[in-house]
N, C-alpha and C positions, 0 to 999 in steps of 0.2 A: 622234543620240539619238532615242530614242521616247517616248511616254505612251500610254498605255490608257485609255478612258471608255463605259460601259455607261450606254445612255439606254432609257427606257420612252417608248408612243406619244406622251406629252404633251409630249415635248420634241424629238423627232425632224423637226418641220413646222420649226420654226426654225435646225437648226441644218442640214438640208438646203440650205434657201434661203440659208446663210450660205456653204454649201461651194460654189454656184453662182452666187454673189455676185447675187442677183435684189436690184433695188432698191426702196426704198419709194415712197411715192407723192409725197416730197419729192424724188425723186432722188437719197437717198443709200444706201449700200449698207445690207443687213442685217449684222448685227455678232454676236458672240455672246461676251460679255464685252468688255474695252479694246482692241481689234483697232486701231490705228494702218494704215489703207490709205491707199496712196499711188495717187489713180484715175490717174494719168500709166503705171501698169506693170501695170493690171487685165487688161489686153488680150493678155496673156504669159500669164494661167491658162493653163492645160489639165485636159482629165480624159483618163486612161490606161484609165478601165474602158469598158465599152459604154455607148453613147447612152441610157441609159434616165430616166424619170419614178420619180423616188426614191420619193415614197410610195405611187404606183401599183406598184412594183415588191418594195417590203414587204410591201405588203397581199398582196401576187400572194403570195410567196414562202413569208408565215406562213400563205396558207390551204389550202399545197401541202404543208404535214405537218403535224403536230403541236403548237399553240399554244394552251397555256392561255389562257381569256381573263380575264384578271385588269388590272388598272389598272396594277398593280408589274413584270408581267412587260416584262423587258429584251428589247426586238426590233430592237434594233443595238448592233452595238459601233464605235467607232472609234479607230483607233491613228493617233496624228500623229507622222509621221517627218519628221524635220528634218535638212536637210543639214549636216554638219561644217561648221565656219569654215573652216578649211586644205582643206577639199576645192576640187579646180579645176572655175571656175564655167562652163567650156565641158564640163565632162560630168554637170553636174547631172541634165540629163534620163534620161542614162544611170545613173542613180544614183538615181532614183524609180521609172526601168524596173525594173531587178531588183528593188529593194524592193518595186515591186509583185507581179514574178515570185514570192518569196520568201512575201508574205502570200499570196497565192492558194493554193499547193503545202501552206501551214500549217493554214489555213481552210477548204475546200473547194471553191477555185476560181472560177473568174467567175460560177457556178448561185446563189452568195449574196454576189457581192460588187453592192454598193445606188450607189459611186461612189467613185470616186478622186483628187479633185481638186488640183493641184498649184499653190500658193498662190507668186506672183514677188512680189507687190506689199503683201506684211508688210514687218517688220522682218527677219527671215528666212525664205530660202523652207522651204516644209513639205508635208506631203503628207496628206490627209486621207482614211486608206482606213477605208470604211465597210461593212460587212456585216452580214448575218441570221446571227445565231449555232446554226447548224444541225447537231447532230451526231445521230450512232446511238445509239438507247436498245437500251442492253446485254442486255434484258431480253425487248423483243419486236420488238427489231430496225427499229422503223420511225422514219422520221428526226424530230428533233420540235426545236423551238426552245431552247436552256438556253443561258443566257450562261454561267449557271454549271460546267458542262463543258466548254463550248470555251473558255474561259481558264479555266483551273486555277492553283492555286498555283505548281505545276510549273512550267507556260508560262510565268508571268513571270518567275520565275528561272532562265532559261533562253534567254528571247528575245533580247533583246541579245546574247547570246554566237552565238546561232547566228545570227542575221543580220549579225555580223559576219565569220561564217566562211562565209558565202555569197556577201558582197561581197567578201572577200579572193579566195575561188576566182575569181571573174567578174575584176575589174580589178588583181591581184595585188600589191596593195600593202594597208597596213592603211588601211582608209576612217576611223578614228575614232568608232567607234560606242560604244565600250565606254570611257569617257573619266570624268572626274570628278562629273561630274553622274548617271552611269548604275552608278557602283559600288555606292553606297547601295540601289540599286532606281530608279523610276519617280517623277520627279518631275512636277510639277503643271505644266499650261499657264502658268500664271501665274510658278510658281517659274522655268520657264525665260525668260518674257519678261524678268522682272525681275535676270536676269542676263546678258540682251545688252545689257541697257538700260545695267547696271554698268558691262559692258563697253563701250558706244560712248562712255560717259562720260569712262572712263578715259583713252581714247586721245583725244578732243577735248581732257581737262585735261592731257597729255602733250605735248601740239600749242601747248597757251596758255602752259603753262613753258616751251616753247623759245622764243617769241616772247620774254617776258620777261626770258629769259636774255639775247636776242642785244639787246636794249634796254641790257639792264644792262651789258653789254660795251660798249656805245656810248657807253655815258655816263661808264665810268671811264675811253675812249680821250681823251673830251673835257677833264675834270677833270684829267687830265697836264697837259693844257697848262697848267695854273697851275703849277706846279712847275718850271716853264720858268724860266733866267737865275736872276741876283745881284743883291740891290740895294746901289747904293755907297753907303759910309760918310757923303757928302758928297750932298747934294740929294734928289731924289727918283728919281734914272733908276735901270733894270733894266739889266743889261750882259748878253746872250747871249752864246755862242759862235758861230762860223758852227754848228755843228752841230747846238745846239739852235735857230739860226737854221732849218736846213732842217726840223727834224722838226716845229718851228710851223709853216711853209711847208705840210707836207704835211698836217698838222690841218684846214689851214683851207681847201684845197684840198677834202679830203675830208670837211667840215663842208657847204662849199656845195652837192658834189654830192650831198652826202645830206640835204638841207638839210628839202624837204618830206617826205621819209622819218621822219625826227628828229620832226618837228613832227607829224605824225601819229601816231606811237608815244605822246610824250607825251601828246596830246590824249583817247590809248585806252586812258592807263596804267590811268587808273582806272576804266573800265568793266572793264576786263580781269581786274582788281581782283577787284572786284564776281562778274563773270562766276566768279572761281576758288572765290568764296566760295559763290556758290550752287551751283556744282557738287560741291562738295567738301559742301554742308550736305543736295543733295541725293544725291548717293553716301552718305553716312552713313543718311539716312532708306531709302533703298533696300535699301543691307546689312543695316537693321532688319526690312524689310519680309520680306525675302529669309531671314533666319533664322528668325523667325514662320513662314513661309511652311516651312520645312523641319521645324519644330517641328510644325505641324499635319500634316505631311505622315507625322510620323513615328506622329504619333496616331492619321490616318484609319489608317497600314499596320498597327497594332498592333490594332485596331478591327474591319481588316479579316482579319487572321487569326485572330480572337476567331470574329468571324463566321460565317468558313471554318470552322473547328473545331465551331460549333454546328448549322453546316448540313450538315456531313458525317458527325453525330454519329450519325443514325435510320438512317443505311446499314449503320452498324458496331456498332450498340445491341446485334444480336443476339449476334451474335460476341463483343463483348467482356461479355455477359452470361452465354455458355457460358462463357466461360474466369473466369468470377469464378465460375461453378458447380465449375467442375474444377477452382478451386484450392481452393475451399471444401471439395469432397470430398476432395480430397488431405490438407488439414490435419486433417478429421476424422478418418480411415485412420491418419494419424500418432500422432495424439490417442489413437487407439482402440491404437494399437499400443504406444504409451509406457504407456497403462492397464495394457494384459497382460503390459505389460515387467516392470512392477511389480510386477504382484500374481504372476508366473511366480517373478520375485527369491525375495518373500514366501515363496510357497509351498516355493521350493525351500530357503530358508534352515530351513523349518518342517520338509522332508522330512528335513536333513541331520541336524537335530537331535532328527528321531524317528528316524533311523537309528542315533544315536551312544547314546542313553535305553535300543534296545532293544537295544545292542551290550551295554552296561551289564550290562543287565536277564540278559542270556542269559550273561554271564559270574559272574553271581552264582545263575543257576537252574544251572548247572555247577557252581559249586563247591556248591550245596547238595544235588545230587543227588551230587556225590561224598561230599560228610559224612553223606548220606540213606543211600546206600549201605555206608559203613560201620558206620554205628550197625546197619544191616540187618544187615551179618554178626558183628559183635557180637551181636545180638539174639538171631541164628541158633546163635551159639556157645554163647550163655544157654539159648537153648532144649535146644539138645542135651543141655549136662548135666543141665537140669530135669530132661530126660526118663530121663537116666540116675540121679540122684537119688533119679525115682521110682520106677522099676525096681529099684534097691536096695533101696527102703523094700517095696517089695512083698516081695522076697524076705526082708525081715526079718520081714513083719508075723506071720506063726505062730508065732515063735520067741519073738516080745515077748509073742505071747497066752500061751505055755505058762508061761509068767514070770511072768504075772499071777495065772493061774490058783492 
């Protein structure tokens, strides 16, 4: 399993001298949080990266590209890789080598890696690769310091999987990297001490029940022997069998030789006691510590893709500012088009029914120009006889004067 931790310069001097275990002026080592060191295995570190002066080699590194000089800016990263339980402890070394292989090929290789130090004398051994988080700025192409780029959202949900598919090609078995504590994501230094710690609990209170158990077995072999013989009706004596004669025999044969054995079990019962209780009071406190610990862990991760979200926000402000323009003009275009849908409806409901008024209108100037027309030849008919009427009377009017006369 691994963890990630992004430091700025104000913390970098200390946890340097932690990873090269330099001592105080008391003689004992620098620590950097509860670190449990056993100085008896100190002498078993090693570092895998090149000989160098950590923060002579920072400073060298951020003033050989591009580094804001801000108080917040992150100028290492470090990833603590820790070896599997079930991995075999004659190839550990081999097992920090490629990991290291693995980080370098990821990061940019040993130009920004700051140390590598491989810790025997924890509680478990781990690996502390530490680097200048150095990549290409996409823009004007020159190399510049971002923690923020060189681990991405991405890369974390991603790394354990590929480093375990790195260590499977190298030693062709599954190393365990990808395991119950690494399906969640990246837990905390702390979350994982406090689960070896569970764990070595466990098996020491596994260790002390069997102790008690093979006690307890001792003491009901012992208690048979009461159960042993009859007592007679008459006096006080017990009457055996030979049989249960021999199996007293061998009680007490094997009473003597386990005699100081007995006698010390007892004397332990109840420290043992004791011991199961505080183990057990602190296993309980631990699995509380331990689920806090996962619970903050799940807060900083929600926190930190909050973060992520707001930091990656002013990359993509433009873009997703065009595209609220172009949805915008899209809906107005729609808008505008549902408008002239309507008023097209409108109008054309207005055309059909000026069409159908003047459909009307032209069947009725038809039949009135047919009844126009007729009264016309009626008129014409009237006319014509007038006119013969008065052509008559014409040729009358002499014949009435001479009548007069």
């Amino acid at each position: 399993m691994a963890h990630m931790e992004k430091y700025a310069r104000s913390a970098v001097g200390q946890l340097c001298q932690h990873y090269e275990r330099k001592r105080l002026p008391g003689g004992e080592y620098v620590k950097f949080g509860n670190e449990d060191i056993d100085i008896t295995l100190t002498e078993g570190n090693y570092n895998l990266a090149p000989d160098r002066k950590q923060i002579d080699f920072i400073n060298l590194r951020c003033g050989e590209v591009k580094c804001m000089n801000r108080k917040d800016v992150n100028v290492m990263v470090s990833w603590v890789v820790t070896l599997p339980k079930d991995f075999p402890q004659e190839r550990s070394r081999e097992f920090f080598e490629q990991s290291y292989k693995f980080l370098n090929q990821r990061y940019g290789g040993e130009q920004n890696v700051i140390s590598a130090f491989v810790h025997v004398d924890e509680s478990t051994p781990h690996m502390h690769y530490a680097f200048v988080p150095v990549v290409t700025d996409k823009k004007s192409g020159r190399e510049k310091v971002s923690a923020k780029e060189a681990i991405s959202k991405g890369d974390l949900l991603t790394f354990h999987k590929d480093l375990e598919k790195a260590l499977y090609r190298h030693f062709g078995f599954t190393v365990g990297v990808l395991n119950g504590a690494t399906k969640e994501g990246n837990l905390s230094i702390k979350a994982l001490k406090l689960q070896s710690e569970v764990e070595a609990l466990s098996e020491k209170k596994s260790n002390l029940q069997q102790a008690v158990k093979s006690y307890e077995n001792l003491s009901v072999d012992v208690t048979e022997v009461g159960a042993i013989g009859k007592k007679q009706l008459i006096g006080k004596n017990i009457v055996i069998t030979p049989e249960e004669h021999s199996t007293l025999q061998e009680q007490a044969k094997a009473y003597r030789t386990n005699r100081q054995e007995i006698t010390t079990i007892r004397e332990n019962w109840r420290e043992i006691e004791e011991e199961r209780k505080r183990l057990k009071e602190r296993e309980k406190r631990l699995k509380a510590e331990s689920d806090k610990a996962k619970r903050e862990i799940a807060e900083e991760r929600k926190k930190a893709v909050q973060l992520w979200d707001m930091a990656t926000m002013p990359e993509t402000f433009q873009q997703r500012y065009n595209l609220m323009e172009q949805k915008i003009e899209d809906l107005t275009r729609q808008l505008n088009n549902a408008v002239s849908l309507q008023e097209h409806e409108k109008i054309t409901r207005k055309c059909s029914d000026l069409a159908l008024h003047i459909h009307e209108l032209e069947g009725i100037i038809k039949a009135e120009r047919k009844e126009l027309g007729e009264v016309k030849s009626a008129l014409s008919g009237k006319y014509r006889e007038i006119q013969r009427l008065e052509q008559k009377i014409d040729e009358l009017s002499p014949r009435t004067s001479f009548i007069r006369k």
